[in-house]
N, C-alpha and C positions, 0 to 999 in steps of 0.2 A: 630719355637720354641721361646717363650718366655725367656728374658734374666733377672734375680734378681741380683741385685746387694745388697753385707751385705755388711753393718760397721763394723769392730771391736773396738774398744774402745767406751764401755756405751749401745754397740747395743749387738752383740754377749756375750761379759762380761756380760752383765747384764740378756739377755735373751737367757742363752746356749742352756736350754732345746727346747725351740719352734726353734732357727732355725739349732739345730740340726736336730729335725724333717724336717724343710723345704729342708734342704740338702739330709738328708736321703732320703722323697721323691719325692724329683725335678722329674725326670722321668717318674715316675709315673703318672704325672699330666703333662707332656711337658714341662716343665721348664727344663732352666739348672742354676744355681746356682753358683755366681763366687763372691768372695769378693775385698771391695776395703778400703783401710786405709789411712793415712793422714800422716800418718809413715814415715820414710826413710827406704830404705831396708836393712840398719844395724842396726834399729830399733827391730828386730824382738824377738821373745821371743819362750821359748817350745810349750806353745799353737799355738801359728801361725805355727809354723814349722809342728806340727803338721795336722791343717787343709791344709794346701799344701799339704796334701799327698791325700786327698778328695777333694778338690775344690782348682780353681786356684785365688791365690791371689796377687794382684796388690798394692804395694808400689806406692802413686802418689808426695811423697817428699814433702808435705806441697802446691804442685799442687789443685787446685779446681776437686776432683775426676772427675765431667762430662768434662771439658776440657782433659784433662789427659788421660781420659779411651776413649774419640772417638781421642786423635792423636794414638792411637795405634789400632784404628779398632772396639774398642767396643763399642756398645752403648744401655746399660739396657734400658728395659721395664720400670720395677718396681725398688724402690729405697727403700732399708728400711736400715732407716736410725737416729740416736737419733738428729742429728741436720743438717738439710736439708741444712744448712749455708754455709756447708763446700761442698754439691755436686756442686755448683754454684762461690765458691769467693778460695782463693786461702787463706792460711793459715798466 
């Protein structure tokens, strides 16, 4: 199974409707769908909290997401993402 990794801030915010669909359906297509933010995890907002109850979402603390998301075991496929900047350099 293929792994997506979403943005929220400028990615999700900005394109609710499509990767609502992507979430909706991940499965469908073998995908699973997890997000990842730049965030601190006292960052968070009603949206976010929200999407936590659908897909699991990774606070990486101003961490470079792909650093971040493989010490904890994960490591996307695909990356969609408004600024590739932040999968790779630390904040």
């Amino acid at each position: 199974m293929k792994l997506i990794c979403l943005d929220y801030d400028n990615t999700y915010t900005e394109f609710k409707s499509l990767c609502d669909m992507i979430i909706d359906k991940q499965s469908e297509f073998g995908y699973k769908v997890i997000m990842c933010t730049m965030r601190k995890p006292n960052e968070t907002n009603e949206e976010l909290e929200k999407l936590e109850k659908r897909i699991n979402v990774h606070y990486s603390s101003r961490q470079a997401k792909r650093d971040f998301l493989k010490s904890i075991g994960i490591e996307p496929s695909i990356w969609i993402d408004d600024n590739p900047l932040w999968i790779y350099n630390d904040g």
